[in-house]
Backbone bond lengths (Angstrom), bond angles and torsions (degrees), N, CA, C in turn:
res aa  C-N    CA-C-N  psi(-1)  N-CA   C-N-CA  omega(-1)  CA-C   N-CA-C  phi
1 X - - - 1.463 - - 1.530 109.13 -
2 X 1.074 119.91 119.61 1.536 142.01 -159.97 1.768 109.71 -103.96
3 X 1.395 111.71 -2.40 2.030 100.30 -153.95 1.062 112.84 -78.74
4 X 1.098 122.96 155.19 1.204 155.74 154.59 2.125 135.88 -41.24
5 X 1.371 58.90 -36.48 1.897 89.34 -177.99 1.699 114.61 -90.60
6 X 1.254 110.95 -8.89 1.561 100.38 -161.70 1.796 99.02 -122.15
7 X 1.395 108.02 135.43 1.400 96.61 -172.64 1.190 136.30 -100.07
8 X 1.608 99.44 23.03 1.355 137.24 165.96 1.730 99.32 -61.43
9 X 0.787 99.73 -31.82 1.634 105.66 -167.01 1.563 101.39 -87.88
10 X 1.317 123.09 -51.42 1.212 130.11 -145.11 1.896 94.80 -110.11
11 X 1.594 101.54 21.27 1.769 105.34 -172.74 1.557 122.68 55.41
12 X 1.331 124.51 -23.49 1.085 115.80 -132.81 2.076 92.26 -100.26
13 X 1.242 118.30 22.87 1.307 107.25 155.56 1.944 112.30 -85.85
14 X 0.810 106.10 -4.98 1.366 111.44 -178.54 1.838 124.12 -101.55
15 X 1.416 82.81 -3.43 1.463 107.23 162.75 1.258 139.31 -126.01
16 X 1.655 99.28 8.20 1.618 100.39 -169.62 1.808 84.59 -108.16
17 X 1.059 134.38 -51.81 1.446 138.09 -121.75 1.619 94.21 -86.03
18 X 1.233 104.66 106.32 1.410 103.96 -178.84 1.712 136.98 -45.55
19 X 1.160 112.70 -30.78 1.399 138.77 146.70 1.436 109.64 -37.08
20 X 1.107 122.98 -16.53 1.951 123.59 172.11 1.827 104.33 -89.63
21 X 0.914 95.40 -33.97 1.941 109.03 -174.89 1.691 103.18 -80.34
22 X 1.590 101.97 125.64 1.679 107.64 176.81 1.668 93.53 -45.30
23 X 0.958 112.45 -85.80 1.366 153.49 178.70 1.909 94.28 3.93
24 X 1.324 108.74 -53.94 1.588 108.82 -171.93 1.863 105.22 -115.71
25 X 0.857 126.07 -16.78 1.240 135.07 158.75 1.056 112.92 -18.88
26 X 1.413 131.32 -71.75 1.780 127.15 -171.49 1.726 84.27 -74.65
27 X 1.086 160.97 -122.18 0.945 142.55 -113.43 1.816 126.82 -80.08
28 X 1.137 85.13 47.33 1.895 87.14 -164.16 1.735 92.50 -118.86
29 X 1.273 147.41 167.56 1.258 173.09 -171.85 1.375 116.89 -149.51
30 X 1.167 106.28 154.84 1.743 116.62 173.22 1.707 88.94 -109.93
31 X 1.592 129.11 147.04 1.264 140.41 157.16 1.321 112.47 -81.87
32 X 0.852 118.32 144.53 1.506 132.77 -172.82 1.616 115.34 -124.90
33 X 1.411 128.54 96.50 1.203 133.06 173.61 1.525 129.41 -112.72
34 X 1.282 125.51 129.05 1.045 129.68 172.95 1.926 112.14 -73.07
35 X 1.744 87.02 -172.06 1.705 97.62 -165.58 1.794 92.20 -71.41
36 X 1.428 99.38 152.23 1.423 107.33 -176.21 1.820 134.79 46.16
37 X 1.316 90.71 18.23 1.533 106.79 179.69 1.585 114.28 -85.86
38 X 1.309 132.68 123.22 1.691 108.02 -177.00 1.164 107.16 -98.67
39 X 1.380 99.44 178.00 1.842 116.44 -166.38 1.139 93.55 -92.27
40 X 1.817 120.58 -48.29 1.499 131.59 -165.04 1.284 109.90 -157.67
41 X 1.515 138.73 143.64 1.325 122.42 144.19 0.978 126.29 -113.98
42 X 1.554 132.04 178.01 1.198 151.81 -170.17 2.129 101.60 -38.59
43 X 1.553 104.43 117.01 1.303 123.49 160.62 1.825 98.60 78.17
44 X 1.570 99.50 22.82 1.432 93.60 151.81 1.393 133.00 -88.76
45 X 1.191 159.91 -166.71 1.545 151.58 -127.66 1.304 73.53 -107.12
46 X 1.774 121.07 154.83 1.380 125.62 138.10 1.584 113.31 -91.85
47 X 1.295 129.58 90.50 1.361 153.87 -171.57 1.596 116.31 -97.81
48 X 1.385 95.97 -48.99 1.703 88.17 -175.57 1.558 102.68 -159.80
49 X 1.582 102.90 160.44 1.533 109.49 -168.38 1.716 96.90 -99.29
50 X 1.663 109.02 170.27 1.235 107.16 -168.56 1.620 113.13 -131.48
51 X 1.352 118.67 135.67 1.506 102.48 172.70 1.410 100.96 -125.43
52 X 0.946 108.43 144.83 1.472 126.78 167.27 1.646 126.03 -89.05
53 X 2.004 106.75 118.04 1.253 109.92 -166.38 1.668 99.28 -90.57
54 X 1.345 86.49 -45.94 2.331 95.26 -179.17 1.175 97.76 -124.80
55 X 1.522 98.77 166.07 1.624 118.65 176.62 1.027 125.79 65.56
56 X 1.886 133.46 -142.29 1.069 113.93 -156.72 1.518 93.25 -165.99
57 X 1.216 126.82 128.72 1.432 136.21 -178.63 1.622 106.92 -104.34
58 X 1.408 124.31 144.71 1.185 137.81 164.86 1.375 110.74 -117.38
59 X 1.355 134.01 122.66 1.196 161.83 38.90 1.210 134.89 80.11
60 X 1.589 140.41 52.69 1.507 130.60 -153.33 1.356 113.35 -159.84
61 X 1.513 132.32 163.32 1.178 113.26 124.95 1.564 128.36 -124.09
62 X 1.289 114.33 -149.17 1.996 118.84 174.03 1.609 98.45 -87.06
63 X 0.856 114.56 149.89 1.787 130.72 151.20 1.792 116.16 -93.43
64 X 1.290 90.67 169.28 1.480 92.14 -171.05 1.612 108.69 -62.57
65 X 1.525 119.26 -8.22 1.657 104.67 168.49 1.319 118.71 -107.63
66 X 1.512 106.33 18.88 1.345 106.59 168.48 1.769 105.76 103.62
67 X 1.255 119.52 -30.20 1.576 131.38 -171.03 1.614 88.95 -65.04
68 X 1.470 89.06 143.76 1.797 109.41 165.64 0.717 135.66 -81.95
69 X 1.499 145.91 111.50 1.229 148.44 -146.86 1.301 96.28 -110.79
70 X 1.503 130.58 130.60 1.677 133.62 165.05 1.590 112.84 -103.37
71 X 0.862 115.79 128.87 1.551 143.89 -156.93 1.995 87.19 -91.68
72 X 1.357 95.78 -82.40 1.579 121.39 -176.92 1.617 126.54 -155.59
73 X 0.999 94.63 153.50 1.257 108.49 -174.77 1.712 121.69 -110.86
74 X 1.230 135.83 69.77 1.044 156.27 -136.03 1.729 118.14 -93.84
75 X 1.048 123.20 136.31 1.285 127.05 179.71 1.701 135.76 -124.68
76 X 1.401 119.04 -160.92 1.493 104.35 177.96 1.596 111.01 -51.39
77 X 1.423 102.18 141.54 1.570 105.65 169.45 1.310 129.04 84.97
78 X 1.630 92.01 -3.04 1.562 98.17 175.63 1.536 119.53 -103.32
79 X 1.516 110.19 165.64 1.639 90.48 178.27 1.300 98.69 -129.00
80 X 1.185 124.69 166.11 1.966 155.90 -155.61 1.577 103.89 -159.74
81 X 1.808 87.62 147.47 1.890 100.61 -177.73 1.103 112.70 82.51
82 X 1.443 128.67 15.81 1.515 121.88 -161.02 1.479 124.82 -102.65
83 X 1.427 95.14 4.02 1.526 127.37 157.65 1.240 115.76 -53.40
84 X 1.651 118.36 -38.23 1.413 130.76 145.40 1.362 120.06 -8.77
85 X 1.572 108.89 -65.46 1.797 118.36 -168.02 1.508 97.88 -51.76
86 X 1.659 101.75 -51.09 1.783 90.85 -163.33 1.759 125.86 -78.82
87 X 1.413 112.45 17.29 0.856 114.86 177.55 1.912 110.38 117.30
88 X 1.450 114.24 -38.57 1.530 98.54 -165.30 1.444 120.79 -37.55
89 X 1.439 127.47 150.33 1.539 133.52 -168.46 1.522 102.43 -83.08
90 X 1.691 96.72 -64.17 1.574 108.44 -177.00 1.579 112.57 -108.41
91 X 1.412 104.08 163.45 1.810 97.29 -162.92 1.822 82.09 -96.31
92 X 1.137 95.49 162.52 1.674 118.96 -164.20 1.830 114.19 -114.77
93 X 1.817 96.01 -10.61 1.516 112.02 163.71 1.681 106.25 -126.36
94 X 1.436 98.13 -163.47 1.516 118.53 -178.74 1.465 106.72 -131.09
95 X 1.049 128.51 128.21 1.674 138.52 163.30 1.294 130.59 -100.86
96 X 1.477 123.50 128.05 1.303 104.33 -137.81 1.806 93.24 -157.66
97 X 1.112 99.03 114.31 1.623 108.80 -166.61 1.800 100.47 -71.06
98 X 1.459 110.79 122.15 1.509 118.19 170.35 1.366 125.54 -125.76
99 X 1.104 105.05 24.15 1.389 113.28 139.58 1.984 141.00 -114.80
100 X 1.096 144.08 141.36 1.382 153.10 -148.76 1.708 86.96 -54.26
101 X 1.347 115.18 -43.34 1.653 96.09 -154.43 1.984 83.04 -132.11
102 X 1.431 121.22 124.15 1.224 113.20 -170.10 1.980 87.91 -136.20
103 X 1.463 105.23 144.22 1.568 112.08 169.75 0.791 104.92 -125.12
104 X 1.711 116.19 121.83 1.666 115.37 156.75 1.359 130.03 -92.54
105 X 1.401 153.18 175.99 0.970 156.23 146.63 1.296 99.60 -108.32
106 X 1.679 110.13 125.08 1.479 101.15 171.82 1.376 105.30 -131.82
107 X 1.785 113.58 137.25 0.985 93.29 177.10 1.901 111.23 -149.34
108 X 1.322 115.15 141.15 1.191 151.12 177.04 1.887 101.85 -18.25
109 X 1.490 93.52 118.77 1.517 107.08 179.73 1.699 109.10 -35.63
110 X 1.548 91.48 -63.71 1.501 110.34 -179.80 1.675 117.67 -44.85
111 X 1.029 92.93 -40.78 1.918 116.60 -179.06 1.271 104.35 -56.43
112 X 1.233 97.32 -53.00 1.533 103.72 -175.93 1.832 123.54 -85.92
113 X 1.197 100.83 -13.70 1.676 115.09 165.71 1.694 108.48 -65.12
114 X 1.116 103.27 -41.39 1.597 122.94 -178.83 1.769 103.71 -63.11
115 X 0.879 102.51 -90.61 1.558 124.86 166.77 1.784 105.05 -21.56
116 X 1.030 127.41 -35.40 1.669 126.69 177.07 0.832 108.15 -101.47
117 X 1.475 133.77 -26.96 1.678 157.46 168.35 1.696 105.84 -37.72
118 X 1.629 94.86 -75.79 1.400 104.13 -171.61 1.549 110.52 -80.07
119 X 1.347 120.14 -19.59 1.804 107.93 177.56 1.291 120.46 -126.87
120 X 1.469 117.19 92.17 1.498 122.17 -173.27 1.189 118.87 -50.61
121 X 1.477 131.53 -23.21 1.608 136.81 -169.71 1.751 82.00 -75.13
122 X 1.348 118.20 -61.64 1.462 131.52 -165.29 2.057 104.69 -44.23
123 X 1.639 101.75 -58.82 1.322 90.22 154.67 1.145 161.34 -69.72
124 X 1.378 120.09 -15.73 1.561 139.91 148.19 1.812 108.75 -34.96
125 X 1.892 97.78 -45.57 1.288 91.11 -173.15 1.504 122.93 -74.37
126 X 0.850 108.32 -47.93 1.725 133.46 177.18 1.896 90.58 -25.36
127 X 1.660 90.55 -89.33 1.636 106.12 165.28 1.521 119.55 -2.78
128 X 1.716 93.66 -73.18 1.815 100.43 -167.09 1.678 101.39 -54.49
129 X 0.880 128.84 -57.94 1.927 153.31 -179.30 1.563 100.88 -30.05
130 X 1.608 86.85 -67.29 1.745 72.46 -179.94 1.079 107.47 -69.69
131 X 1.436 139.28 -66.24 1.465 126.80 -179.04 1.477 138.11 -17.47
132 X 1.067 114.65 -36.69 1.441 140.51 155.98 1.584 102.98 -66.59
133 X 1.453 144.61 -62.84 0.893 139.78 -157.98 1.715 109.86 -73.25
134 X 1.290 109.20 -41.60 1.485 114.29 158.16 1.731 122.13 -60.04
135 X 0.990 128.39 -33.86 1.254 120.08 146.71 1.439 144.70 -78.19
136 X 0.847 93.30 -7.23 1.549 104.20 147.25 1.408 117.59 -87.00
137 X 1.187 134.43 -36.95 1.360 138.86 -173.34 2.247 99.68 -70.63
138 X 0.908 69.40 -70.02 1.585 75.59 -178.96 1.823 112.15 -55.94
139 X 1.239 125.04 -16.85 1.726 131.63 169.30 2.052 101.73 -82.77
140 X 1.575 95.08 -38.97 1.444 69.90 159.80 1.397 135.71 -79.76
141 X 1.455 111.89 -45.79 1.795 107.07 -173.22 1.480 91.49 -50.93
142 X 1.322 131.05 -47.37 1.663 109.86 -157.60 1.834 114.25 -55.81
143 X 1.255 104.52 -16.61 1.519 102.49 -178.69 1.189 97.11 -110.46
144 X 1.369 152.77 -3.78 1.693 138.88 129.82 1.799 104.18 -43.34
145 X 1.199 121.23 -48.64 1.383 106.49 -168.33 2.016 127.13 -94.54
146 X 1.217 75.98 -6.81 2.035 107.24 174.77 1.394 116.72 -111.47
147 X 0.971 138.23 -59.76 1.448 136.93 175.22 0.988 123.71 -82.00
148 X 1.314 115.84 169.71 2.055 134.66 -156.74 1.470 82.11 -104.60
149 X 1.207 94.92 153.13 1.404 110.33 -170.09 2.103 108.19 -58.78
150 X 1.202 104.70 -37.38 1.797 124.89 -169.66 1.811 75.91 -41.89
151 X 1.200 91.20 -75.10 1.909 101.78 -167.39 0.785 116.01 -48.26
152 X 1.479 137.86 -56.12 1.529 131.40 171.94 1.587 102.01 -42.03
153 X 1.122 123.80 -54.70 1.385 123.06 177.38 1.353 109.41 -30.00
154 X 1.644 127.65 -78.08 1.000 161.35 -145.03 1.522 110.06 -58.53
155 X 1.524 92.41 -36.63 1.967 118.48 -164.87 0.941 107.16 -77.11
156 X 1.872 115.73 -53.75 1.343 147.47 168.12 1.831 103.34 -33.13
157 X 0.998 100.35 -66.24 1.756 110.33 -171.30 1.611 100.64 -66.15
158 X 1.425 127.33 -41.97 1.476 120.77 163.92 1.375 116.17 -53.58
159 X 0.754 106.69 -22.86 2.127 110.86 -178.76 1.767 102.29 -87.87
160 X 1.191 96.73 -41.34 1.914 95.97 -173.47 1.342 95.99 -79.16
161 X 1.516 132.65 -8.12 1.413 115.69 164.70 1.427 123.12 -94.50
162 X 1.338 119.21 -1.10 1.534 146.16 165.45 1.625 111.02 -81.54
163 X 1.515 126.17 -34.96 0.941 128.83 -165.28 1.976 102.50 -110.63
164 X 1.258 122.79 -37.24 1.453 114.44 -169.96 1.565 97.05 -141.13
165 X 1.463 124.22 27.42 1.702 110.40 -167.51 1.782 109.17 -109.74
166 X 1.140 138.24 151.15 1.162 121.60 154.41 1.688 124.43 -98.96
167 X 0.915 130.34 -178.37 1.594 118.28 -172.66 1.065 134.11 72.39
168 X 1.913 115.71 -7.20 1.589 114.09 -155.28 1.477 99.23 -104.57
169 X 1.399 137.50 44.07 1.569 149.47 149.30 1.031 96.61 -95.93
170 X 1.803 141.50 -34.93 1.215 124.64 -172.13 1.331 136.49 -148.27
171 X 1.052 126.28 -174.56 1.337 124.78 -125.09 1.422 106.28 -62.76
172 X 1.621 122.10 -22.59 1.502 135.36 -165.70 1.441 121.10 -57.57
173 X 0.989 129.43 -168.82 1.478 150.54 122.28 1.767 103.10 -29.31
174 X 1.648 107.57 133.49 1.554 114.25 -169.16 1.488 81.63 -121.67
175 X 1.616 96.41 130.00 1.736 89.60 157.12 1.519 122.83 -143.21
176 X 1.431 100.40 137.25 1.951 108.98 -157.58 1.447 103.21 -84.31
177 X 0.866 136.33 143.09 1.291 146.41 150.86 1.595 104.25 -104.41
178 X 1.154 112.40 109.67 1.560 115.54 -167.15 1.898 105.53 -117.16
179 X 1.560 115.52 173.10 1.446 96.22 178.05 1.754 89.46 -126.93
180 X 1.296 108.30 19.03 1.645 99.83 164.23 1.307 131.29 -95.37
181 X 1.612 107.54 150.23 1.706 98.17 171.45 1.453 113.42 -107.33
182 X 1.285 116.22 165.38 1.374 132.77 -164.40 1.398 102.49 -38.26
183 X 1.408 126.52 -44.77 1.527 135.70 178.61 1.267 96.21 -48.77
184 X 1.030 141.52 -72.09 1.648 147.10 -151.79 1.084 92.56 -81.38
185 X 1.379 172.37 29.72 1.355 175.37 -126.22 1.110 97.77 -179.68
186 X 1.619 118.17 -53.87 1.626 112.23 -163.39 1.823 79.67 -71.87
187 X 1.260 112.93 -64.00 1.746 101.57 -139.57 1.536 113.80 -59.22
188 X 1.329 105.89 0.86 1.954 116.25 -158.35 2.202 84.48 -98.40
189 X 1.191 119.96 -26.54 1.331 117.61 -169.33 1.905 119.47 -108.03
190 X 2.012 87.79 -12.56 1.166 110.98 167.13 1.853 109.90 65.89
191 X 1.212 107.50 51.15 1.243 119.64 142.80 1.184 122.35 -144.22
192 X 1.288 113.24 176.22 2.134 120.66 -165.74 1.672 101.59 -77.92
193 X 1.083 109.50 145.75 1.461 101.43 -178.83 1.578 136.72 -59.21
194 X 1.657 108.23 -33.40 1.212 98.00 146.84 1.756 156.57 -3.08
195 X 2.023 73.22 -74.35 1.699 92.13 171.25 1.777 98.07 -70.90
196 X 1.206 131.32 -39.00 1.377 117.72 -177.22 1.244 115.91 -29.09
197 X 1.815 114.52 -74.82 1.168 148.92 -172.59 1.619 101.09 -53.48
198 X 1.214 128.00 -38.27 1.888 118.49 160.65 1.256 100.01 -65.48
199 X 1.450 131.18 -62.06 1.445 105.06 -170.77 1.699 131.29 -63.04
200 X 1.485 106.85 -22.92 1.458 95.28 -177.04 1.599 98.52 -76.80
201 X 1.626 118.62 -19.23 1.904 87.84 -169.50 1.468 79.05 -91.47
202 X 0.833 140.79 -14.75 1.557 110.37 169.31 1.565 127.53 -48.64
203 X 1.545 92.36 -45.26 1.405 87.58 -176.12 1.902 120.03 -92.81
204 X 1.911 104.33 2.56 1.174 114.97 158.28 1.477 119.05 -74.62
205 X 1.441 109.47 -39.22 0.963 122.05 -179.32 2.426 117.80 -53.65
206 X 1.609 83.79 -40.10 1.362 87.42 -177.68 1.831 106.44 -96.82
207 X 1.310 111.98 10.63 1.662 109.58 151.82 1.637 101.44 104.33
208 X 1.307 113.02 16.69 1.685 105.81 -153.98 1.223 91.85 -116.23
209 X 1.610 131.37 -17.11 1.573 120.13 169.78 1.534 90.94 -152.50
210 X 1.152 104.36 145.78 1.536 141.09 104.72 1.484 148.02 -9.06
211 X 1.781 153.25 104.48 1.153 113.62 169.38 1.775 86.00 -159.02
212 X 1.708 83.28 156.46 1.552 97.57 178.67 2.135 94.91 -109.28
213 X 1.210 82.41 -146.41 1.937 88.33 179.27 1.708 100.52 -89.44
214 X 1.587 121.68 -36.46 1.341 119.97 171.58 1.510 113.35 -127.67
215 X 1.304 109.57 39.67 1.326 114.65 -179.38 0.987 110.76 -137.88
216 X 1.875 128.88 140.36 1.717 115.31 166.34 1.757 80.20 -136.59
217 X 1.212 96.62 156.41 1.670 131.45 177.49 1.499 107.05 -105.51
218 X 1.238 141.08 121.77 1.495 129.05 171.57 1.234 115.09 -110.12
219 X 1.017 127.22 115.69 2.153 105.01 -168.55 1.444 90.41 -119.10
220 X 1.558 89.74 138.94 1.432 125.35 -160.92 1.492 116.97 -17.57
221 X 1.289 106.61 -58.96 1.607 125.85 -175.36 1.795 100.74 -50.12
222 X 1.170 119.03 1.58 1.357 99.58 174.95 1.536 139.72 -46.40
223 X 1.276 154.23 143.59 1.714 127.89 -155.86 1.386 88.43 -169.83
């Protein structure tokens, strides 16, 4: 597992979460959210950034007809709100815990001004993370607003083999171990699940994947 997104990779859950530091330790908490509970919505304070210990946060906002737009769908180790650092006042989405048992770490603009303040290696990282996370964000909407759904599909499953797959440097069979369900698949590629479920046996059907409930298979010939 190679990603980009998880800060298992990039160390830096072990350096952000204030609860590791004497210093904030006694007064720090983990949040605790249930299914469909939010963290924040749209034009609430930008106060504090968020990392995620369990579960799985969604990511979005409304459009002008009211329909929900999903940004991302986010998991352990990742962080959200981080628009925070650069100043935004009010948040410009909604965050919204979708899984039964969800942990946040949340922590304080200021906290975190401090925390990048005093360790430049620490801020380099922060930096690189989001940077990466914004490009990815912005590679997806462009294929929500350019591509047929097959492809968005297709792209989608190239990224989940970049982010949770093993095998995908070479020449083989790629296989994802992912922590999404079909629901979060449709809304991250922006169609109803239905159409999901035609496209994956379509594309089971024509030999190019594979899939369990948290598993997809990609064999090579994929296109």
């Amino acid at each position: 597992m190679n990603s980009i997104w998880f800060f298992e990779d990039v160390k830096l859950f072990k350096l952000l979460c204030p609860h590791k530091f004497k210093s904030y330790k006694k007064d720090h908490d983990f949040d605790a959210y249930g299914k469909s509970e939010y963290i924040y919505f749209e034009d609430d304070s930008s106060n504090k950034v968020y990392l995620i210990e369990k579960g799985k946060v969604k990511i979005g906002y409304y459009n002008e007809d009211g329909e929900e737009v999903v940004k991302a769908i986010l998991t352990k180790g990742e962080l959200f709100g981080e628009k925070a650092i650069f100043g935004e006042q009010k948040r410009k989405e909604f965050a919204q815990s979708i899984d039964r048992s969800t942990s946040i770490c949340p922590i304080g603009v200021d906290t975190m001004h401090g925390l990048m303040r005093d360790n430049q290696t620490f801020s380099f990282k922060v930096y690189k993370f989001i940077g990466f996370k914004l490009q990815k964000l912005e590679r997806r909407l462009r294929l929500l607003m350019y591509k047929d759904a097959k492809t968005r599909l297709i792209e989608f499953l190239e990224d989940l083999c970049v982010d949770y797959g093993y095998g995908c440097e070479e020449t083989g069979d790629h296989i994802i171990n992912h922590p999404y369900t079909q629901k979060d698949i449709a809304s991250l590629i922006g169609v109803s699940r239905p159409t999901l479920n035609i496209l994956l046996n379509e594309l089971k059907e024509e030999k190019k994947i594979d899939y369990e409930r948290k598993q997809i298979r990609i064999y090579k010939n994929i296109a």
